[in-house]
BATOR-382241 format. One line per field, with one value per residue: y, x, z of N, C-alpha, C in turn; residue in one letter; residue number from 1. Coordinates in pm, whole numbers. Layout:
! residues N
n_c2	(Y,...)
n_c1	(X,...)
n_c3	(Z,...)
ca_c2	(Y,...)
ca_c1	(X,...)
ca_c3	(Z,...)
c_c2	(Y,...)
c_c1	(X,...)
c_c3	(Z,...)
residu	(A,...)
num	(NUM,...)
! end
This chain:
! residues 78
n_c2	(-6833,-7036,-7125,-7435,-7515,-7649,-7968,-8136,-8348,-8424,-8688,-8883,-8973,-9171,-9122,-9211,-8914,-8757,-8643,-8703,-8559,-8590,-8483,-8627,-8520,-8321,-8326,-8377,-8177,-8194,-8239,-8203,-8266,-8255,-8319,-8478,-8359,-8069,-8149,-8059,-7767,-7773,-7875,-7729,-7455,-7555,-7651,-7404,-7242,-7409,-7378,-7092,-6926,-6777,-6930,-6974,-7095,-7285,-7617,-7899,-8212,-8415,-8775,-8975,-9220,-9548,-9807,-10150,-10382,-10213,-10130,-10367,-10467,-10238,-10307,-10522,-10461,-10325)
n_c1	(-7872,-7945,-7730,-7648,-7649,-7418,-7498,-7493,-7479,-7642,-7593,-7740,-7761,-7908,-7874,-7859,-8082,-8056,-7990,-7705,-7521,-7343,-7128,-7039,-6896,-6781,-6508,-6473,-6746,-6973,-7283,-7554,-7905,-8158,-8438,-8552,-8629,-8522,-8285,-8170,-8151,-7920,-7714,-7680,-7613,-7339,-7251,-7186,-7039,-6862,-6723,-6703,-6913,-7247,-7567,-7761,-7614,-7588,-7713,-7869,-7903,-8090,-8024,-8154,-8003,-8107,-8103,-7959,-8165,-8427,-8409,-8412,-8687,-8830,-8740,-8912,-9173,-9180)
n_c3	(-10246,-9999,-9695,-9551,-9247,-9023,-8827,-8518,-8333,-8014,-7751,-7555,-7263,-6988,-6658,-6327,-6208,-6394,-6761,-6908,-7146,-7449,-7678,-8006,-8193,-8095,-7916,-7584,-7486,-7324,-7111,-6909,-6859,-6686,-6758,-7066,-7293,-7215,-7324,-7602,-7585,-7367,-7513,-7737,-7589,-7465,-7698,-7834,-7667,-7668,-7948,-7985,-8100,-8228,-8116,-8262,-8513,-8585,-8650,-8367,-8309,-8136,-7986,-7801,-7622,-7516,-7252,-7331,-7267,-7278,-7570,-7652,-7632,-7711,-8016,-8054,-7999,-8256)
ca_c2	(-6972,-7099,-7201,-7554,-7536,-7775,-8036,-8202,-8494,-8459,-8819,-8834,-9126,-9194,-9160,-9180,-8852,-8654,-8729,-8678,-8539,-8567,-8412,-8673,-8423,-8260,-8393,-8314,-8119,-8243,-8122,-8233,-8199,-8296,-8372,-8494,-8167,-7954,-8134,-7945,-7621,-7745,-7918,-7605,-7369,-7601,-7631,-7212,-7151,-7440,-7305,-6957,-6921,-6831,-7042,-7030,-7086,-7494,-7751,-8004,-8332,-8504,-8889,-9068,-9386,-9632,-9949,-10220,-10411,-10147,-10080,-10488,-10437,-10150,-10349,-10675,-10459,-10274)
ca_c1	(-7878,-7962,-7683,-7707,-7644,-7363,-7516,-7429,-7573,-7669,-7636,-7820,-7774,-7972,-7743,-7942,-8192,-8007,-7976,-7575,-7506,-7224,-7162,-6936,-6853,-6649,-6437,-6486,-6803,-7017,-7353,-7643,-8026,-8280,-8541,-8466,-8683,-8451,-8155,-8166,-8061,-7818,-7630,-7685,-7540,-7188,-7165,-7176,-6942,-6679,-6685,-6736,-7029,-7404,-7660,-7800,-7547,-7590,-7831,-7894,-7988,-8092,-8051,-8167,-7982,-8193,-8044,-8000,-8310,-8511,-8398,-8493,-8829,-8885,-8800,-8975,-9247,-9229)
ca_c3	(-10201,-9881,-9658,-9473,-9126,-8974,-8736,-8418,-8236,-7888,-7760,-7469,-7206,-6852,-6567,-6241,-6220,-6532,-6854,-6966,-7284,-7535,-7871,-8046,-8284,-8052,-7820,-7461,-7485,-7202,-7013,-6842,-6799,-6614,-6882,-7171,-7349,-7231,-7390,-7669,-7548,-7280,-7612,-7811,-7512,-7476,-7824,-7871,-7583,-7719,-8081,-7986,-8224,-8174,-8088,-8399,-8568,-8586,-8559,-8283,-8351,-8012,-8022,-7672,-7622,-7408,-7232,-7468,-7254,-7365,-7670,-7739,-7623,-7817,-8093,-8026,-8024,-8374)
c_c2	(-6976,-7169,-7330,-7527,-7680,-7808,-8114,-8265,-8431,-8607,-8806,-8987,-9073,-9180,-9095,-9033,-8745,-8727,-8685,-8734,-8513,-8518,-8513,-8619,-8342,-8289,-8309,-8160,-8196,-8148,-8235,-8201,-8302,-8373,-8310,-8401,-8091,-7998,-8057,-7854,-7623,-7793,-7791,-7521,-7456,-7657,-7488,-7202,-7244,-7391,-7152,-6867,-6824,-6883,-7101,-7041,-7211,-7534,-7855,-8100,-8400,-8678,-8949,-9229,-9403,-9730,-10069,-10312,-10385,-10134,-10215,-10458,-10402,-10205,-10498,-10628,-10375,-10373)
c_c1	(-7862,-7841,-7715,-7630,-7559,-7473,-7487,-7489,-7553,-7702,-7615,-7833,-7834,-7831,-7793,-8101,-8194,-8001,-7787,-7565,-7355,-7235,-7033,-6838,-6701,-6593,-6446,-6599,-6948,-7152,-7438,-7749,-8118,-8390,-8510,-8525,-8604,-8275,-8101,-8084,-7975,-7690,-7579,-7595,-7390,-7142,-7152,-7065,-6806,-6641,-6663,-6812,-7158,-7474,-7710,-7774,-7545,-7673,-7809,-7975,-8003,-8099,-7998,-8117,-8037,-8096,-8109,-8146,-8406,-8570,-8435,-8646,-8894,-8873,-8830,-9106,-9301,-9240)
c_c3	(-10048,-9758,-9594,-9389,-9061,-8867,-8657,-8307,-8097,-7836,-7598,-7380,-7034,-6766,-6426,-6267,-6318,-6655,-6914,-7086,-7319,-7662,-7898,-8131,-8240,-7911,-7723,-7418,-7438,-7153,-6933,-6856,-6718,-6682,-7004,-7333,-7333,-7289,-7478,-7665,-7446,-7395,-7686,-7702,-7509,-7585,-7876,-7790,-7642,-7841,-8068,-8062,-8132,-8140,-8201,-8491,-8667,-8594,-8475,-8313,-8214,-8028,-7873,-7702,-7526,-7399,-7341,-7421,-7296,-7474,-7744,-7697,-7759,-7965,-8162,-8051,-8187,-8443)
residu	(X,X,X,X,X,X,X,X,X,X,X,X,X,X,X,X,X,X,X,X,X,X,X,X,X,X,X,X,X,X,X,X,X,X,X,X,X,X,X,X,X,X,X,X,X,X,X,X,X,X,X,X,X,X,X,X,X,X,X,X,X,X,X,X,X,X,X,X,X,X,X,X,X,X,X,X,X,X)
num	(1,2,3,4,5,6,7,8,9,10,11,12,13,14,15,16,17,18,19,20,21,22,23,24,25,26,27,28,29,30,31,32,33,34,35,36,37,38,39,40,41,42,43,44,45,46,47,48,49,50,51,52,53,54,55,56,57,58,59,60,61,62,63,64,65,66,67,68,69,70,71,72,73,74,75,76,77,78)
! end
């Protein structure tokens, strides 16, 4: 049988020309990127070094929050 793979949100907010990432999962586990493609693996790398795990140990779930302006737009227009 197959194990399942814990998972852990990358929540992913604007903050001038980065995007700053949190894992709520675990307290005080913090990064940054540039574009929001490479969140991913900057989530994945400071969640390996705070557990002391692998990389692939986990899954990453990325979930971009937008400003709530936006985020009515977006759904004004679905």
């Amino acid at each position: 049988m197959v194990e399942k793979l814990k998972t852990y949100t990358a929540r992913c907010r604007r903050s001038g020309d980065w995007w700053a990432i949190s894992v709520p999962e675990l307290k005080g586990v913090n990064t940054q990127a540039r574009r929001l493609e490479k969140a991913e693996a900057m989530a994945r790398d400071a969640i390996a070094l705070f557990l002391d795990v692998p990389t692939d140990s986990f899954e990453v779930k990325v979930e971009p929050v937008l400003p709530g302006e936006l985020q009515k737009k977006i759904g004004r227009a679905r």
